[in-house]
C-alpha positions, 0 to 999 in steps of 0.5 A, spaced: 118 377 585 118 373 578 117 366 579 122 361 576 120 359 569 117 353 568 121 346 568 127 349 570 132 344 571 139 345 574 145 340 575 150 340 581 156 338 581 161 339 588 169 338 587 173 335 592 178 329 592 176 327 599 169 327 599 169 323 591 174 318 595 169 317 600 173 320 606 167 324 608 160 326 606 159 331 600 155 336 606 155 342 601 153 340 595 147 336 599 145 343 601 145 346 595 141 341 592 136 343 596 136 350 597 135 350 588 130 345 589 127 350 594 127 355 588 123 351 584 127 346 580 128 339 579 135 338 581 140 333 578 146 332 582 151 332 587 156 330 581 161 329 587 168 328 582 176 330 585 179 336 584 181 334 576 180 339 570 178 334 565 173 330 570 169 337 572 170 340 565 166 333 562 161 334 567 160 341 565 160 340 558 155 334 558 150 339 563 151 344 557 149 339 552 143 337 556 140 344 556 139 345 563 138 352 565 143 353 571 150 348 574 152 351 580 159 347 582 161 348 590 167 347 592 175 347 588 175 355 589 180 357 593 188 357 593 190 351 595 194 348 588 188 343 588 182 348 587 181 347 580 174 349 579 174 356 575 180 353 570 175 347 569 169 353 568 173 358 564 174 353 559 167 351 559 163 358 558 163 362 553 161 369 556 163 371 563 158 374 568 163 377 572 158 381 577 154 374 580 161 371 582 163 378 585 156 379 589 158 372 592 163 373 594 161 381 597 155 377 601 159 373 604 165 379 606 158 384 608 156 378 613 162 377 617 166 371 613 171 375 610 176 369 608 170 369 602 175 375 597 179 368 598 175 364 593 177 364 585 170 362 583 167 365 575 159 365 573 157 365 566 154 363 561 155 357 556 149 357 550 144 357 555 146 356 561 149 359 566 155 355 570 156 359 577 162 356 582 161 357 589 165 355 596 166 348 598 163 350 604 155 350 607 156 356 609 159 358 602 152 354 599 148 358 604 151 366 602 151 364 595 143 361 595 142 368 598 144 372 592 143 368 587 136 366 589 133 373 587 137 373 581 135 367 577 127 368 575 129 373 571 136 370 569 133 362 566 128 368 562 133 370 559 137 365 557 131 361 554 130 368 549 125 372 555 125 379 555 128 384 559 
């Protein structure tokens, strides 16, 4: 396997109103920052914001800015009419890859959570930058890690103008 580019850096961002109210610890995106942290990169975050277009969309633009190489939300992707996560991305990316979103979501179904075709997240890409939404969820984080784990040497390459 390709090891990760050198100074990879990623920002993590979760949505969810009780945890930005204090009303219980942000579990999942602690988790994601340590699975990336794992992979090799130096990790900003958790950003813990509500459910709000505006305040998430501001967090992905201003990771977008810094240049960092990956921002991986957790949580806001489901039904619920306060899951707000992939309005906030799509307005963000400029090129969807929709293939990343799909495969999170076919390791989770494959691995016995099938409530995972519920999830609404996008992946794609925003200059150089790829913005990933996963579940709000450890075990969303977790399925998530597994498949984008392999992915992301190859991905950080080519988004810094690597080869293919």
């Amino acid at each position: 396997m390709r090891e990760l580019p050198a100074g990879a850096r990623a920002v993590v961002l979760t949505a969810s109103n009780r945890a930005s109210a204090g009303v219980y610890e942000d579990r999942s995106g602690q988790a994601l920052a340590a699975g990336l942290r794992e992979l090799g990169f130096a990790v900003e975050g958790p950003h813990v914001r509500p459910d709000d277009v505006g305040e998430l969309e501001a967090v992905l633009r201003a990771s977008v800015d810094l240049g960092v190489d990956l921002v991986v939300t957790t949580g806001g992707t489901g039904l619920s009419p306060t899951d707000v996560t992939p309005e906030a991305t799509r307005a963000v990316i400029e090129r969807e890859a929709p293939g990343i979103a799909e495969a999170v979501r076919r390791y989770g179904a494959d691995n016995g959570v099938l409530t995972s075709v519920l999830s609404r997240g996008l992946a794609g890409t925003a200059g150089r930058t790829l913005i990933v939404n996963l579940p709000g969820s450890t075990g969303g984080v977790k399925d998530g890690l597994a498949v984008l784990g392999p992915l992301l040497p190859h991905v950080v390459s080519q988004l810094r103008g690597g080869d293919h």
